[in-house]
C-alpha positions in Angstrom: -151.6 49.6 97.1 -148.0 48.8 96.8 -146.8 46.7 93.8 -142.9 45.2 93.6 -140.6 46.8 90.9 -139.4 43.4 88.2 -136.0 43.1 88.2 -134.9 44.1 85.3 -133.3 40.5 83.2 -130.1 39.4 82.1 -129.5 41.1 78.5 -127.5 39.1 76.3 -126.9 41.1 73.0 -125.6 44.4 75.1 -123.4 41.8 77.1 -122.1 40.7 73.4 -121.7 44.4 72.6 -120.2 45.7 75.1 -117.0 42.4 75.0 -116.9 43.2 71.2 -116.0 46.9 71.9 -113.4 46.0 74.3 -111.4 43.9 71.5 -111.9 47.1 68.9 -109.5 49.8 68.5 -106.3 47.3 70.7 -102.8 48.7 70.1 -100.9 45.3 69.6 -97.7 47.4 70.8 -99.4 48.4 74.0 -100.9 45.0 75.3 -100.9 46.7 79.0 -103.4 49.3 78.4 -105.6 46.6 77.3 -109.2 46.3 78.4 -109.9 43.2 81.1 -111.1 40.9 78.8 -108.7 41.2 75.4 -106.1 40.2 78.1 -107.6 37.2 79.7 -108.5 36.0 76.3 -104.1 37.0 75.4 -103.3 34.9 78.6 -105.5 31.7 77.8 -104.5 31.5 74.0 -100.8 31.9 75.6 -101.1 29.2 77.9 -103.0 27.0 75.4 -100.0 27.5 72.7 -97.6 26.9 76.2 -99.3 23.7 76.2 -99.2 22.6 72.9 -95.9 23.1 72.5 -95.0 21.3 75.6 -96.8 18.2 74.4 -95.1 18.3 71.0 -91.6 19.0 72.4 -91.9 17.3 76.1 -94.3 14.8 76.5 -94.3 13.5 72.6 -90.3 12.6 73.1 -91.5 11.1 76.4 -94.0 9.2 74.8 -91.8 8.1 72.0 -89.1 6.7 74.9 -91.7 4.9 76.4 -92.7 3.2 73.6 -89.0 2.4 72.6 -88.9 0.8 76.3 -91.7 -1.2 75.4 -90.6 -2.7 72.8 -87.5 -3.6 74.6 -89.4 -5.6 77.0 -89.6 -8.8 75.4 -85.6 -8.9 74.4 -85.3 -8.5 78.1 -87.6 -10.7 79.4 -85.7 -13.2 76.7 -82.0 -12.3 78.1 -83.4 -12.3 81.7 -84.9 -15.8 81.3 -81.8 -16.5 79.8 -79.1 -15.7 82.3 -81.6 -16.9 85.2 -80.9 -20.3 83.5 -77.3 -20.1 83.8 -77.5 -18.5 87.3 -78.7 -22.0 88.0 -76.7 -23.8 86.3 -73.9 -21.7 87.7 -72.1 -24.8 88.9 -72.3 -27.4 86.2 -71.0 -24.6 83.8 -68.2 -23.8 86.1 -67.1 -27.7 86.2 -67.4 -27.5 82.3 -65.3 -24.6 81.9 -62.6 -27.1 84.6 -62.6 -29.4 82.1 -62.7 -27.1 78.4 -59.5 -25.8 80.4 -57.8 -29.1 81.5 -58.6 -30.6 77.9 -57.1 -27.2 76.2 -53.9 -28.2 78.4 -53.3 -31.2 77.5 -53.8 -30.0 73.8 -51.2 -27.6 74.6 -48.5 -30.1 76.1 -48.4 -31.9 72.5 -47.7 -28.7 70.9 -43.6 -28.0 71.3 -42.6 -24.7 72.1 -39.5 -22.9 70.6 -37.2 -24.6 72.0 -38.3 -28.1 71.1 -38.6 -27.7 67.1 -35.1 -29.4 66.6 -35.7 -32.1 68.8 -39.4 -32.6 67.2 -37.6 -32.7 63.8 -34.4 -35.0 65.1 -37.9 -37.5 66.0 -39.4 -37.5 62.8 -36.0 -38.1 61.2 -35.3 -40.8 63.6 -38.7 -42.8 62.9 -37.7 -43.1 59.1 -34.1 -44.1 59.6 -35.6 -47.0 62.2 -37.6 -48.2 60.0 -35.0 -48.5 57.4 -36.1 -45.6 54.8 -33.7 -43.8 53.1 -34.4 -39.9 53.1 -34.2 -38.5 50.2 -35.3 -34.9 50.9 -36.1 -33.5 54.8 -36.2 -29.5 54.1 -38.3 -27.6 56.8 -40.2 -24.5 54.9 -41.0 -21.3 56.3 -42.8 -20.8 59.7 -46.7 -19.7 59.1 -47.6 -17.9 62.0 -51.2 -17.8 63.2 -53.3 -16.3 65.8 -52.0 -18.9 68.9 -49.9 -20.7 67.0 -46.9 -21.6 64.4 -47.3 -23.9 62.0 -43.9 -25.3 60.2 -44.6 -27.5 56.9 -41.5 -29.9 56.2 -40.9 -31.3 52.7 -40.0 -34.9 53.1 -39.2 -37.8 50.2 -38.4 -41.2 51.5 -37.8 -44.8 50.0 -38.3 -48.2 51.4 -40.3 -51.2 51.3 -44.0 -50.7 51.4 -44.8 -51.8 54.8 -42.0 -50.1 56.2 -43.0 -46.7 54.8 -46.7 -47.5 56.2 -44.8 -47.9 59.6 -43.1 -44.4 59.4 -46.2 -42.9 58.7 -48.0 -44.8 62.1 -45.0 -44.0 64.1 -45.3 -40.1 62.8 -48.7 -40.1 64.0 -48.0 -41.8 67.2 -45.5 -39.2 68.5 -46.0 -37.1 71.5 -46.2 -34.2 69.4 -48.6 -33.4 66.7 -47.5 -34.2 63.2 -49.9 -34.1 60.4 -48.6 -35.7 56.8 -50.2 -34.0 53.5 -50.4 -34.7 49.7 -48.2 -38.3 50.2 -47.8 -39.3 46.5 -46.3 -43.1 46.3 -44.5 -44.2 43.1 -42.7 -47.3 42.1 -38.6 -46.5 41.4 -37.7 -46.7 37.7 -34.6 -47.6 36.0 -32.2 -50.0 37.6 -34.3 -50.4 40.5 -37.2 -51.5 38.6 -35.5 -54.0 36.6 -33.6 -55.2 39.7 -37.0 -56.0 41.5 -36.4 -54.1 44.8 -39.8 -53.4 45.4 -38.9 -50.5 46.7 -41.3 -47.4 46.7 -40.8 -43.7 46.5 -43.2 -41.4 49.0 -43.2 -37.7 48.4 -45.3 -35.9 51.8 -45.4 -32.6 53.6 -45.4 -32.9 57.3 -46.6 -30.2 59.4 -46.2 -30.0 62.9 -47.0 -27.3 65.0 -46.0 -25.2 68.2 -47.8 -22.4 70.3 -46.8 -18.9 70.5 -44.4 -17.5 73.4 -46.1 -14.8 75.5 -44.0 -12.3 73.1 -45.1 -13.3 70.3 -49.0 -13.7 71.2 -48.4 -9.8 72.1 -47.2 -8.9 68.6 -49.9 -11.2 66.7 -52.5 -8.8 69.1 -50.7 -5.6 68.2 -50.4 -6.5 64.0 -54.3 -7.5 64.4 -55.0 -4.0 65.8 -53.5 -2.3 63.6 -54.5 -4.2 60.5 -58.2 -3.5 62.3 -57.3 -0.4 62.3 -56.0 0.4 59.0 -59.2 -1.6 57.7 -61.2 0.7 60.2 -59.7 3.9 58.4 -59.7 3.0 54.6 -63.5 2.3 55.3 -64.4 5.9 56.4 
């Protein structure tokens, strides 16, 4: 009678035994004489560190751009929604900016130039003497020059009747040009005009009128305001 051989069975503690000796006795400057399985453990704890570090110094900056882009997204939704609004409006705000520019002309046209100072100043003299004032002081002051314009402030001290000086002042404010009158200080005379009953009155003002900038000199206003920028700029740092 023939009986069948059992196959012998799988025999876990010797399979333990024998991986264990492979990782005994390894020459950590020889890792190519290295059994089989010390070296496929070397390889996977390589790639594992391989990937680790990739994560930390790849996909973790990734991650943290992403999130930065994220976080932009509403500011751009915002801006988007924004200039879609004035893509639409394209054509009112154009017409707008016509007429912001036509209005900034005509401001421009009552502002003299250069040129016209002396014959802005001859005007204001000319509206006091019409109205029969006396001047008693008309000394322009030193030029102030701002970003687009001059500004010129003129000491002025008239006498005349009330009404008349009330006049002057309307007819300085009605000029073609811009005039602007400051501090006015009224006083009654004293002395022998007093006693005499003139009714006369004294009016002390600074008048200030003002004219844009030449091309030149809206170049050199740029050029000090850069450099003052940049001066400001330095001293800082």
């Amino acid at each position: 009678m023939v009986t069948k051989a059992n196959k012998p069975g799988l025999d876990l503690g010797r399979a333990f035994q024998e991986a264990a000796a492979q990782f005994r006795g390894l020459d950590m400057n020889k890792p190519g004489q290295w059994p089989p399985l010390p070296k496929i453990t070397a390889y996977a704890v390589v790639a594992v560190l391989v990937v680790v570090a990739g994560w930390f110094l790849v996909i973790s900056d990734a991650t943290d751009t992403l999130q930065a882009e994220r976080d932009r997204e509403p500011a751009l939704k915002q801006d988007y929604r924004s200039k879609l609004t004035q893509a639409v409006n394209l054509e009112e705000l154009r017409k707008q900016k016509l007429q912001v520019e036509e209005y900034v002309t005509q401001l421009e046209k009552q502002l003299p130039g250069k040129a016209e100072m002396d014959a802005l100043l001859s005007d204001i003299n000319q509206a006091g003497l019409g109205r029969g004032l006396q001047f008693e002081l008309f000394r322009p002051g030193q030029v102030a020059v701002k970003e687009y314009y001059a500004e010129l402030p003129i000491s002025i001290k008239v006498s005349g009747r009330y009404h008349d000086i009330g006049a002057f002042t309307a007819d300085v404010a009605n000029l073609s040009r811009i005039v602007t009158l400051h501090n006015l200080v009224l006083t009654a005379p004293s002395g022998r005009d007093a006693q005499a009953g003139s009714g006369l009155l004294a009016m002390e003002a600074t008048a200030r009128t003002y004219r844009y900038l030449d091309a030149a000199e809206v170049a050199e206003q740029r050029k000090a305001a850069a450099e003052a920028a940049k001066k400001k700029s330095g001293a800082t740092k």
